[in-house]
N, C-alpha and C positions, 0 to 999 in steps of 0.2 A: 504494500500500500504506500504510494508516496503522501510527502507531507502536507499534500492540500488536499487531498482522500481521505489523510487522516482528520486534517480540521475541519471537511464538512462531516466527518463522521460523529467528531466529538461535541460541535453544534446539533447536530441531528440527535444526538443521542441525550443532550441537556434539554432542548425543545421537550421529545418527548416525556423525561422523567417530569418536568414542569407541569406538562398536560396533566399530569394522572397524579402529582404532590397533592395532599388531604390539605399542605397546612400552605396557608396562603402565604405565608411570610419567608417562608424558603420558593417557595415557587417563587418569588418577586425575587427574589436572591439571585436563582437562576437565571431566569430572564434579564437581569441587570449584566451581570456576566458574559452573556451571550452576544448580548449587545457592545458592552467596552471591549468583548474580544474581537467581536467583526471589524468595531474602528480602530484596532491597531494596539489596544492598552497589554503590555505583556505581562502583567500583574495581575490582571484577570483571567487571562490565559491558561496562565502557570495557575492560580486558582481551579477552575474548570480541569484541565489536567489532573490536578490532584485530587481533586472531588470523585471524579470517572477513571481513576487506576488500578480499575480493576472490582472486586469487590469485599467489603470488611469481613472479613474470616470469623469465625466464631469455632472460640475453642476452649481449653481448660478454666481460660479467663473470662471468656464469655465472649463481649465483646465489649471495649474500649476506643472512642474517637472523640474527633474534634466535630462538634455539634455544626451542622450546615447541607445542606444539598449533597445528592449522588449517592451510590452506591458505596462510596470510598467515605462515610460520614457516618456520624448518628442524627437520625433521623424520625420520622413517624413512617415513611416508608417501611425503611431498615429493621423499624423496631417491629411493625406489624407482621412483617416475614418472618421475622426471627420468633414472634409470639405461637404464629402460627406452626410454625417447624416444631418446636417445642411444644406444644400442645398435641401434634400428631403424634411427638413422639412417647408423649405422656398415654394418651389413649393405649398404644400399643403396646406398651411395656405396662401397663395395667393388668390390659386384657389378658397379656400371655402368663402373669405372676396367679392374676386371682380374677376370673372368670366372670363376669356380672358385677363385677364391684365398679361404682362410679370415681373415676379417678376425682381426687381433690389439690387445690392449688393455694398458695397464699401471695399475694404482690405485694411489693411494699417497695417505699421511694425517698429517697433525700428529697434538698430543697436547693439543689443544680438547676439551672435552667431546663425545660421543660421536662423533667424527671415526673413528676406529677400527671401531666400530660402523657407520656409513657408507660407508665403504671397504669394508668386508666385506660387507654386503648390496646394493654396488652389483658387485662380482665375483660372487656367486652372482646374478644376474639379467642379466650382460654373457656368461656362463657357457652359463645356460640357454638366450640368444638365439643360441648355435653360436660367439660370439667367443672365440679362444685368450685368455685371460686372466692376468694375470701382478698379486701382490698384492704390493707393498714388505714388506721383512720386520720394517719397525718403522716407530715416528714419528720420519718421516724431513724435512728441508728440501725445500720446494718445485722448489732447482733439482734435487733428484738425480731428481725427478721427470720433467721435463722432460729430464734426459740421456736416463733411459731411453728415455722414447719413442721416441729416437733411436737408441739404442746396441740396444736390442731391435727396430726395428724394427716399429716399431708404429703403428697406423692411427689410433689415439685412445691419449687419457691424461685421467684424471683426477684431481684433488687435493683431497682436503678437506680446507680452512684456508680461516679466516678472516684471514689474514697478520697484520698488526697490528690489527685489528679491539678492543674492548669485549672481556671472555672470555665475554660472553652471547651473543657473535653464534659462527655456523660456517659452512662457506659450501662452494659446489663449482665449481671453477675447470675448464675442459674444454677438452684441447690436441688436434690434429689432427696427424697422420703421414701417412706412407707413400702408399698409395693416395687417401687420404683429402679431398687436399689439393692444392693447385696446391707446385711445387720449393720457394717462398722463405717456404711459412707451413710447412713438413714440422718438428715439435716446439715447433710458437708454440701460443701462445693462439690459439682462432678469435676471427675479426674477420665482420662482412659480406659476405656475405649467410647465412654457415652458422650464425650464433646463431639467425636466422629460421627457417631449417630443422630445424634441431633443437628449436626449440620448438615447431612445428608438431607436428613426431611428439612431443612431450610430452603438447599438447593433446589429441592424437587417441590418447592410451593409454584404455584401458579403467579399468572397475573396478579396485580394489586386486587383487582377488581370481585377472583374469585376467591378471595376471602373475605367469610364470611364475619360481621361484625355484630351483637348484639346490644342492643339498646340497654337494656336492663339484666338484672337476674341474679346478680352478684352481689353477695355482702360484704360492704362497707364495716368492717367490726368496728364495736366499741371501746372505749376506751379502759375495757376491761383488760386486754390483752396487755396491756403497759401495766397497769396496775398487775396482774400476776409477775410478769418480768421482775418489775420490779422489787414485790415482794419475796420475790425466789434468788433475787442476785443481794438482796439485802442480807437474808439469810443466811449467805455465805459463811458471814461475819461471826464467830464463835468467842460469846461477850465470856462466857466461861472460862475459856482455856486464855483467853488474849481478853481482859476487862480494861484495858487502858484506852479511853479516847480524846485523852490530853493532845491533840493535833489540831495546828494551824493551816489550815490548806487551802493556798490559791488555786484555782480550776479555771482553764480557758478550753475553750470546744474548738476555736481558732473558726468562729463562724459556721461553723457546723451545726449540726441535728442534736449533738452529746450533751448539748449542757443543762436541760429542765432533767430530762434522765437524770445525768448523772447525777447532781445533788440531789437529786428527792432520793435514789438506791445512797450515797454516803449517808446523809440525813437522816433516812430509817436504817444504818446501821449503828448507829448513833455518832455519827461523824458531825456534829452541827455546825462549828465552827470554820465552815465554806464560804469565800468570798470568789466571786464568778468576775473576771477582768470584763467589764463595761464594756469597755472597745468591741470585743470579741464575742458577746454573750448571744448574741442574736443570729438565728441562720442568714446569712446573706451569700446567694453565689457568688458575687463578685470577688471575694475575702478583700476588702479594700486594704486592710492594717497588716497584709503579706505578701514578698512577692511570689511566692509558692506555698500552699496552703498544708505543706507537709511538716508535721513537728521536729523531725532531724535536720530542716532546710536552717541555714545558718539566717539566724535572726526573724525566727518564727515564732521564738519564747520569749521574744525582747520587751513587749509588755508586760507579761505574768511574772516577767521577771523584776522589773521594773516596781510591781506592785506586790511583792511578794517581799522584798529590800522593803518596801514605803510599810505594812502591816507584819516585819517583824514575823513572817511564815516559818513554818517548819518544811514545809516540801511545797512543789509546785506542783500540778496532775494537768495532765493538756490529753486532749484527745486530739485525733485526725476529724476533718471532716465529715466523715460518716461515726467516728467513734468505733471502730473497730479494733482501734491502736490505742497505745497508751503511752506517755512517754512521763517521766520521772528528772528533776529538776532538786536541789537541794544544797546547801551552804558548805563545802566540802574544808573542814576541820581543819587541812594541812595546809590550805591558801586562803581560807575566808572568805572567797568567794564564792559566789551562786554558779555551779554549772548541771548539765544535763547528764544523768547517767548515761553512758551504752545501752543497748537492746543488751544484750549481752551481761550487765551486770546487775540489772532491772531480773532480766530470767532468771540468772543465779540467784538472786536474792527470795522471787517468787518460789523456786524449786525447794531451795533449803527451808522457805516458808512450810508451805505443804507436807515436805517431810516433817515439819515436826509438828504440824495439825495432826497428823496421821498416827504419828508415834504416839500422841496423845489424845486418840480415838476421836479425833474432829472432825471423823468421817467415818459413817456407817458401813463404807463398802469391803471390796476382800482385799482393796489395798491397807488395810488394817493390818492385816497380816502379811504384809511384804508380796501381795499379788500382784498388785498396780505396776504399768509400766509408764513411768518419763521418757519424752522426746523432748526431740530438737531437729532443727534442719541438718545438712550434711555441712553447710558456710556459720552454725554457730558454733559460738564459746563448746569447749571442747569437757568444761568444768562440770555443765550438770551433769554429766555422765558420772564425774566422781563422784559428787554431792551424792545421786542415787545410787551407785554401788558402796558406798558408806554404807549407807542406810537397808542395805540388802533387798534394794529394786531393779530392776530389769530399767537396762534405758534404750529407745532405738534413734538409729539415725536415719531421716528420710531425705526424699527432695524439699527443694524447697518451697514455700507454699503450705498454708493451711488443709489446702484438699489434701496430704497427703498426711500432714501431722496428726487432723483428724481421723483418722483413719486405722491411724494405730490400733490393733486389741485391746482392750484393757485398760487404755489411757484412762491417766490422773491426773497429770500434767504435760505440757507441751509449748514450747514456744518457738519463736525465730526471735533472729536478732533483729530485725525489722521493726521491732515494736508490737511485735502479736503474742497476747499470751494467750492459752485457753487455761483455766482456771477449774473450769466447772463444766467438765463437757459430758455430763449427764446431762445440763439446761442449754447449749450452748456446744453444739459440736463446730467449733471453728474460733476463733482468734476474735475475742472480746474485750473491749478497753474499759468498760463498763466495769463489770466483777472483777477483771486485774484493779482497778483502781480500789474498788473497796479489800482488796487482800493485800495489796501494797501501802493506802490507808493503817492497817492492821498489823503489819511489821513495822510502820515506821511510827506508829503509836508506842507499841512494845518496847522498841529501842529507847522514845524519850521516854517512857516511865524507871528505864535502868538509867538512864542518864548518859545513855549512847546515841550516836547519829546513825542511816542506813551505814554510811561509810565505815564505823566503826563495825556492822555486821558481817560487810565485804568485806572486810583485813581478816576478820576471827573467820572465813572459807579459807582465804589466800593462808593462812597460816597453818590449814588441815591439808589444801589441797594443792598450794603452790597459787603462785600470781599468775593467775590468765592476763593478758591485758592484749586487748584488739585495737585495730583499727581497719578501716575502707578506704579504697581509693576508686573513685566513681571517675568515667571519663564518658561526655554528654557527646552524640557525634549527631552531625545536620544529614549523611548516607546511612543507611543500616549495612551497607557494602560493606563500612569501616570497619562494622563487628566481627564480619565476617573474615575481613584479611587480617584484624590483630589476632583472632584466634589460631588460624593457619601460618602464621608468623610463629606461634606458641608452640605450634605443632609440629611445623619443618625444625625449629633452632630451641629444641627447649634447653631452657635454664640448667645449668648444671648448679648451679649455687644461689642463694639467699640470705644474704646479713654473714656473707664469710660461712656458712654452715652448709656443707654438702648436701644437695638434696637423696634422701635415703630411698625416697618410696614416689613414686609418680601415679597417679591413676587418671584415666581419661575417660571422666564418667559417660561421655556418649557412647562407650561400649557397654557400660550397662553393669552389675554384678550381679549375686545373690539377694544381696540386701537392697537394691536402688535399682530401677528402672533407667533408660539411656535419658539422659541426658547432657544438651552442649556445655560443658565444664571442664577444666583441669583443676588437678589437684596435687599440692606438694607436700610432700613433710621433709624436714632437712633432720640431719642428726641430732641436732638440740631442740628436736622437738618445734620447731617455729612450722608454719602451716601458713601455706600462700594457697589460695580457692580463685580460680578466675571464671566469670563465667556472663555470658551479655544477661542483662535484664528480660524480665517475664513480658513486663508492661511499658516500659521506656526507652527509648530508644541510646540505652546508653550500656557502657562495658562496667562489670563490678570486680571489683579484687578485694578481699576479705582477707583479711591477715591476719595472726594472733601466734602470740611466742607465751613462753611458761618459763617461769624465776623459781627458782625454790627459795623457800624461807624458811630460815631457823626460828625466830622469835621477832615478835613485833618490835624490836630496835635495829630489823634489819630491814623492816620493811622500806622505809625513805629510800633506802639506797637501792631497794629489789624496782621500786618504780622508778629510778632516773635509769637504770642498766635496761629495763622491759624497754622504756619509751627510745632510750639510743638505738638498741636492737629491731621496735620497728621504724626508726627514723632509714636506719641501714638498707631493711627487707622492703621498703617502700621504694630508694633510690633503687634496687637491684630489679624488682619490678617494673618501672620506668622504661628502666634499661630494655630488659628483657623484650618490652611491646614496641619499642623504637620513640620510645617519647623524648 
């Protein structure tokens, strides 16, 4: 096809998605498009190009885009195909699990631009296709989504949010239940082989036209569904074994859905003592007071921070925009200053939390008895593995992602370093910032009634189990080509060495093992134990490197010195890193 073939092609092909767009304001979009590309504008062009490149894939993540016209976008198009694919494929996997039974669905939505609007015309076509359907009664957090699919009974769930995402992206997140699903993915995210499946009957939908939509028929729930939540993640909280709720705690949502949740779940733990950062309390997509609405993004806790110094706090608790994540903030002893924990030392601290709920029967189940298994991803701290075989628990190491930590047997606990903890995945099979906060709340009460800080809890691991200390190196690229050639750069010339320490052990997880399914990653360990993870992002179009080295330490007077030698050490594995991708 030559180049003018292609541009009345890709005209013709905007025209028509126009004609047939439900929502008037992207159709105007297009047609404005169409028009500054005919006169020459290459900015609308290149726009139109990118809109029509193809089409938005739908897979373990669902689907994720920048909100606008085409196939290449989130849309009410996009989403309507996608509701419907998903519904055919819910029918189907009903049918075949359990014979006669009316499959059931639960939708639920941030407060992203037209997330609301998506939700709603994905229940009137989940409706139409016979599924009992159940619609959240506001912009609500991702995990109350995920209970419900549980706590109703439901064969599928879906969410639209783009969690921390840009406020131009929106996205639709798709959980499996009931019939739906084998026991241990029943309220996870799907994983493989059912994102295939479902996209198949995506592909295989028809026209816009001949899907069908229903006016009515779907319940809208009550605000009873929040109110269980809530009283079930409050719960959590064991006034018995942990009675200290001497905590000052600043809470930011960062403009998010998290923040009425979250204080009324602290509040009824008996957490009263919550001040919610003004700037940030309110959902708004735009997040105006960030430039990236994610809590790890440098100067995204600048006002909890800010306010947290001004009322004299003891921790800071921030969620992501949907509230899925949690991130931890606090006055760190050795400097006096306020900084942000790691995902990484936040998990350790929850993990060693739990085991000793556990140890002191704070949990009814047979991880009472040392049956409970702890995870983590394959790219975190290496530590709760220790923390749990201390304690004589089984720990596994998955991919990374929630769909799959969920998923573990028997899980008790589970995190990523990312800021996902599950806490309570009897209520909540997936990565909740909500009940992490009220069990992080609950160790960091416990600390100030001894008259310790969280940091003084890390040093008393570090001195059982030696100094984990991590770091990331994120590299953002405008090609996704580029992921692709630093990987294969990694793979023709790899590393022999890291911080001076021979690499001992290489693993190239796209082959896959016993324990882990293929995925794109390298993995190193050198002889001192140091650990470089390289591997592109799930959702971003950027390369991640996860590092973390191990200090041993004799006694806390040797600690100071075990953190300047950890941080020269990854200062080193980072420069050799660098190296290594050609930076």
């Amino acid at each position: 096809m030559t180049s003018s073939e292609a541009d009345l092609q890709l005209l013709n092909d905007a025209r028509a998605w126009a004609a047939q767009d439900p929502d008037p304001r992207t159709a105007a979009t297009l047609i404005e498009l169409v028009k500054l590309t005919e006169a020459g504008t290459a900015a609308a062009r290149q726009d139109l190009e990118d809109s029509f490149r193809g089409t938005l894939q739908f897979g373990t993540a669902g689907l994720r885009a920048a909100l606008g016209p085409g196939p290449n976008r989130m849309n009410r198009v996009v989403v309507r195909r996608a509701a419907a694919g998903f519904a055919n494929f819910l029918v189907r996997a009903v049918a075949e699990a359990a014979p006669g039974t009316r499959p059931r669905a639960v939708v639920g939505y941030d407060a992203r631009y037209n997330s609301h609007i998506f939700a709603a015309e994905t229940a009137a076509v989940l409706t139409a296709a016979g599924i009992e359907t159940f619609l959240m009664p506001a912009a609500l957090p991702t995990p109350l989504l995920a209970y419900a699919v549980r706590a109703l009974e439901c064969d599928g769930g879906v969410m639209v949010t783009a969690s921390h995402n840009p406020p131009q992206d929106n996205g639709y997140k798709v959980y499996l239940g009931r019939h739906a699903v084998e026991e241990n993915g029943r309220g996870a995210q799907i994983v493989a082989p059912y994102d295939a499946l479902i996209a198949t009957e995506i592909s295989n939908v028809g026209d816009l036209a001949s899907i069908p939509l229903a006016q009515d028929g779907w319940t809208v729930l009550d605000a009873g569904i929040v109110q269980d939540y809530e009283a079930a993640t409050a719960g959590l909280a064991d006034r018995g074994l942990f009675p200290a709720r001497d905590l000052k705690i600043v809470l930011t949502p960062l403009h998010g859905v998290g923040g009425t949740t979250a204080v009324a779940v602290l509040r009824a733990a008996g957490f009263t003592d919550v001040t919610l950062v003004s700037e940030q309390a309110e959902p708004d997509p735009d997040f105006p007071t960030v430039s990236f609405p994610n809590p790890e993004e440098p100067g995204a806790l600048d006002l909890a921070l800010g306010a947290a110094m001004q009322a004299d706090a003891d921790i800071v608790l921030a969620n992501d925009p949907d509230a899925d994540r949690a991130a931890v903030a606090a006055k760190d002893p050795d400097t006096g200053a306020w900084r942000m924990l790691r995902g990484d030392e936040v998990g350790a601290l929850l993990g060693a939390h739990v085991v000793a709920r556990l140890a002191a029967g704070a949990d009814g189940s047979e991880a009472d008895a040392g049956g409970g298994v702890f995870a983590s991803s394959v790219v975190s701290s290496r530590l709760l593995a220790r923390i749990a075989a201390a304690a004589g628990y089984a720990h596994e190491e998955t991919l990374t992602g929630f769909k799959w930590i969920s998923r573990v047997p028997g899980l008790v606990y589970g995190y990523e370093e990312a800021l996902g903890y599950c806490v309570a995945p009897d209520l909540v099979r997936d990565k909740d910032g909500l009940s992490a906060a009220v069990l992080i709340a609950e160790l960091a009460a416990a600390a100030k009634s001894e008259g310790k800080t969280i940091f003084d809890t890390l040093d008393e691991l570090y001195l059982v189990h030696g100094l984990h200390a991590s770091d990331q190196l994120n590299i953002r690229v405008g090609d996704l080509g580029l992921l692709d050639a630093m990987m294969n750069r990694l793979r023709v010339n790899p590393p022999e060495s890291f911080g001076g320490s021979a690499v001992a052990s290489f693993v190239d997880l796209a082959e896959g093992s016993e324990q882990l399914p293929p995925t794109d990653g390298l993995l190193y360990v050198t002889r001192d134990l140091s650990r470089v993870i390289i591997r592109p992002s799930g959702t971003e179009p950027k390369l991640k490197c996860y590092l973390e080295v191990i200090q041993s330490v004799g006694s806390a007077a040797e600690l100071p010195e075990a953190r300047l030698a950890a941080r020269a050490a990854l200062d080193q594995v980072l420069t050799d890193v660098r190296e290594a991708l050609g930076l």
